[in-house]
C-alpha positions as CSV (number, residue, x, y, z in Angstrom):
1,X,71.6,117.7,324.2
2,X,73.7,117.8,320.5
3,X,72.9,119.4,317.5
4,X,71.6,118.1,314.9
5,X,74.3,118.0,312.5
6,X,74.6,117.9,308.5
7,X,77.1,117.5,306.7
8,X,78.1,119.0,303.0
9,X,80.1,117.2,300.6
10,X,81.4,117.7,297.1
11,X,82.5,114.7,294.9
12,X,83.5,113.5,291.5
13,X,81.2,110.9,289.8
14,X,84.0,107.9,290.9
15,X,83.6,109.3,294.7
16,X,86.5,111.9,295.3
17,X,86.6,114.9,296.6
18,X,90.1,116.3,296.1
19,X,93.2,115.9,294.2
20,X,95.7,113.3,295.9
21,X,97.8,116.9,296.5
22,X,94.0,118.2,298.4
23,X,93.2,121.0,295.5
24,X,89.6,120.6,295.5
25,X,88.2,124.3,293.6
26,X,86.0,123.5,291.8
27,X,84.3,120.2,291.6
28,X,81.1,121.3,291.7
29,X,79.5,123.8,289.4
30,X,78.4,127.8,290.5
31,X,74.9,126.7,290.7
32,X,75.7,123.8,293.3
33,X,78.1,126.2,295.1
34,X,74.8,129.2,295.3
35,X,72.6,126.2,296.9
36,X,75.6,125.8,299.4
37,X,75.0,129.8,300.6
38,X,71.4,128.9,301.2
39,X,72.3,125.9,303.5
40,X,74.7,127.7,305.3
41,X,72.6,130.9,305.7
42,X,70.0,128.5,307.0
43,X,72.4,127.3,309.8
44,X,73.4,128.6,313.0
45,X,76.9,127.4,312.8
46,X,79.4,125.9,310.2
47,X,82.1,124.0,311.4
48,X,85.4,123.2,309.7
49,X,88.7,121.9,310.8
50,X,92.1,123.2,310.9
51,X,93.5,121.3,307.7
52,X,90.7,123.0,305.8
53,X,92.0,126.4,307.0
54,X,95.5,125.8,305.9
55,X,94.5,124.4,302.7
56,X,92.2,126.1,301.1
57,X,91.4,129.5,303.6
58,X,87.9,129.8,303.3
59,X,85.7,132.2,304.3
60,X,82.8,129.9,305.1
61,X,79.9,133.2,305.4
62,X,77.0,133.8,303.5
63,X,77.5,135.6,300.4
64,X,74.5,136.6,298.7
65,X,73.8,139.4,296.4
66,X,71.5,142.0,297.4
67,X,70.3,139.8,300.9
68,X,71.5,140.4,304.2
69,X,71.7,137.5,306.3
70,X,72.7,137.1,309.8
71,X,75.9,135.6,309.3
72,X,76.2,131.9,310.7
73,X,78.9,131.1,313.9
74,X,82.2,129.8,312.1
75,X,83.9,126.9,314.8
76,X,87.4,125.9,313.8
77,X,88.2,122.7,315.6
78,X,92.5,123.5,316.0
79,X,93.7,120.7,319.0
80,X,97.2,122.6,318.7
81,X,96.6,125.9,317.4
82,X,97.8,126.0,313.6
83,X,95.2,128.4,312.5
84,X,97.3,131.6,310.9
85,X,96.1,135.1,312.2
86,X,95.9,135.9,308.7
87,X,93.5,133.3,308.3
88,X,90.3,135.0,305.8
89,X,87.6,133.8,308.2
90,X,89.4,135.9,311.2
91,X,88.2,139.3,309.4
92,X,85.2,139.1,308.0
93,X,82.0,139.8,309.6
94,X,80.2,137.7,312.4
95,X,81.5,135.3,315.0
96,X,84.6,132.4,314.9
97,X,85.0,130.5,317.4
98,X,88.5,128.0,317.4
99,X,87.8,125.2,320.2
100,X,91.0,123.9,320.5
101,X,93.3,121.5,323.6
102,X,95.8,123.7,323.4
103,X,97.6,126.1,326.4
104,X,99.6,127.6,324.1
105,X,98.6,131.5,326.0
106,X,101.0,133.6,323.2
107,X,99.4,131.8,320.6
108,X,95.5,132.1,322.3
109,X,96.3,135.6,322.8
110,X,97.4,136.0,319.0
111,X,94.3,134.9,317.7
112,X,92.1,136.5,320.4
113,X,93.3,139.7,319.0
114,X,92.8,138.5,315.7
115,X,89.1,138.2,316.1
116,X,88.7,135.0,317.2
117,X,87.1,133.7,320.1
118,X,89.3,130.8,321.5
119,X,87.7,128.3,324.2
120,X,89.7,125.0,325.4
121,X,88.1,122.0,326.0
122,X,88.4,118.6,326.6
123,X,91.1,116.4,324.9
124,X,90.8,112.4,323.8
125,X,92.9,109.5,324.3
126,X,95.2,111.0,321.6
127,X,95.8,114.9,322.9
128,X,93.2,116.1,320.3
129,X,89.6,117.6,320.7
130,X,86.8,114.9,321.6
131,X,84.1,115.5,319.0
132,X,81.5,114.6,321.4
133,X,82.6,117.6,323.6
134,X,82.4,120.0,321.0
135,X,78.7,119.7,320.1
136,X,77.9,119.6,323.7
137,X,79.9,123.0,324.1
138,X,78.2,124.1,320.6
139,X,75.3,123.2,322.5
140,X,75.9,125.1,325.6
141,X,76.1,128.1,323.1
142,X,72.6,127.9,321.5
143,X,73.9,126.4,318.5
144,X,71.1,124.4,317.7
145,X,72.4,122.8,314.5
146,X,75.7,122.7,312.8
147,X,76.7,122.4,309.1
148,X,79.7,120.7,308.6
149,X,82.0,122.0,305.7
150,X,85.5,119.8,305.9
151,X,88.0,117.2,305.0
152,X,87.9,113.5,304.9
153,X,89.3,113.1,308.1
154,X,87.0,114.7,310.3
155,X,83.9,114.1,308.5
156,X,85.2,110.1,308.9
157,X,86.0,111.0,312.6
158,X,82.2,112.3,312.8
159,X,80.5,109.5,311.0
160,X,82.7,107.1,312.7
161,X,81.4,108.3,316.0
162,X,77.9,108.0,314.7
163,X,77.8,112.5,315.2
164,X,76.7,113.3,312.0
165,X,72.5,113.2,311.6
166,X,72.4,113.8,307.7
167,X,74.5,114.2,304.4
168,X,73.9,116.9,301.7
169,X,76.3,115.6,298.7
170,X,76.9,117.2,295.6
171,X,77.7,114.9,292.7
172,X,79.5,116.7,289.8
173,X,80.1,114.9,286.3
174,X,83.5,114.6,286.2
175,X,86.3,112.1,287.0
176,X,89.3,112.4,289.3
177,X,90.5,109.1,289.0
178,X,92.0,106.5,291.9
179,X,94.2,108.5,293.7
180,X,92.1,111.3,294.7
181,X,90.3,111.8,298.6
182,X,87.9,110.0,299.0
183,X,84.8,111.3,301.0
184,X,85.1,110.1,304.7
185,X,88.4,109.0,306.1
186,X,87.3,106.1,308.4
187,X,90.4,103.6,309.2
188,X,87.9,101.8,311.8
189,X,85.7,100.1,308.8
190,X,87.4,97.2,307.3
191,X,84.5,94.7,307.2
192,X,81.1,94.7,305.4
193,X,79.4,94.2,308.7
194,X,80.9,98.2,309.9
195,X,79.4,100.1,307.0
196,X,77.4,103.2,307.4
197,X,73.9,102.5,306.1
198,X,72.3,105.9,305.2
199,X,68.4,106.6,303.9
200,X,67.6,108.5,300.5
201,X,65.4,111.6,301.3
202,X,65.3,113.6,298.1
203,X,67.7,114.0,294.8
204,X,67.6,116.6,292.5
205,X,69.2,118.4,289.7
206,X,71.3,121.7,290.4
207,X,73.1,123.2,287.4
208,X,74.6,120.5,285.8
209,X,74.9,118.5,288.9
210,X,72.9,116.1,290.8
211,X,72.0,116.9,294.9
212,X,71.7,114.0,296.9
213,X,70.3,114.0,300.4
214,X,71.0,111.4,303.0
215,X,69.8,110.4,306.8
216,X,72.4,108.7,308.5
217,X,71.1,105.5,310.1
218,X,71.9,105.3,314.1
């Protein structure tokens, strides 16, 4: 058994989702970023990888005026341990898990005492986490549905893999031109025939920009 698994994206009107140098705050406007703290409130787990952490140290929690809301599980996928003790996510309230390949036991034992709750599993062809493997541990921990919150890369890696169930993207009306990210990194689709077909469920307006939902087609 898997989770069921959505992910979040935030674009520019031509498709991007960063800066070619990865700044990505803000594309989307407050309202869109509010809507995000419902999803994520409404998830038992949001998931996020390494490169995220570095970048941008997030705090991925449910921040909501006046409401208090069990906080969802933050999962870190880290093959070789990068995340920084000082990492934001490490001190604020609720659980973070960072599943990593790594035996690195100095390192483990850093981050344990940081507040983190580090689990190995196991690794892929290349050294680095298999995907597959995660949800099944997320699984095994009563996580019943995750919301990814990342980078190109791994939400390509996902949808590649056919591990992502749905897509919640957030169009803003702006422009970042040619050489920003683009929304999944996926180096394995070079051919009309390989595209990812995905299903319209609902659009909508949020603050000045437009909320699409998407089923992913198995």
């Amino acid at each position: 058994e898997k989770p069921y698994v959505t992910s979040k994206l935030a674009m520019s009107l031509d498709g991007r989702t960063a800066m070619v140098s990865g700044e990505s705050k803000w594309i989307t406007s407050a309202q869109a970023r509010y809507d995000v703290q419902t999803l994520r409130a409404a998830s038992s787990a949001v998931l996020t990888g390494v490169d995220t952490v570095l970048a941008d140290d997030p705090s991925l929690n449910v921040r909501m005026e006046g409401i208090d809301v069990e906080q969802p599980v933050r999962v870190i996928l880290d093959s070789s341990l990068r995340t920084p003790v000082t990492a934001k996510l490490l001190s604020l309230p609720g659980r973070t898990l960072i599943l990593t390949v790594s035996k690195d036991e100095q390192k483990i034992a850093a981050l344990t005492q940081a507040g983190a709750q580090v689990h190995r599993l196991a690794k892929n062809r290349r050294g680095r986490l298999e995907l597959e493997g995660v949800l099944r541990f997320l699984a095994e921990q009563q996580i019943n549905d995750v919301f990814i919150e990342a980078g190109s890369v791994l939400n390509g890696a996902f949808m590649e893999q056919g591990l992502i169930d749905e897509c919640i993207v957030y169009m803003a009306p702006c422009l970042l031109g040619a050489s920003g990210r683009g929304l999944f990194d996926m180096p394995n689709v070079l051919r009309m025939a390989d595209k990812k077909q995905l299903q319209l469920l609902d659009m909508r307006k949020v603050g000045v920009d437009l909320r699409l939902q998407y089923k992913v087609q198995k």
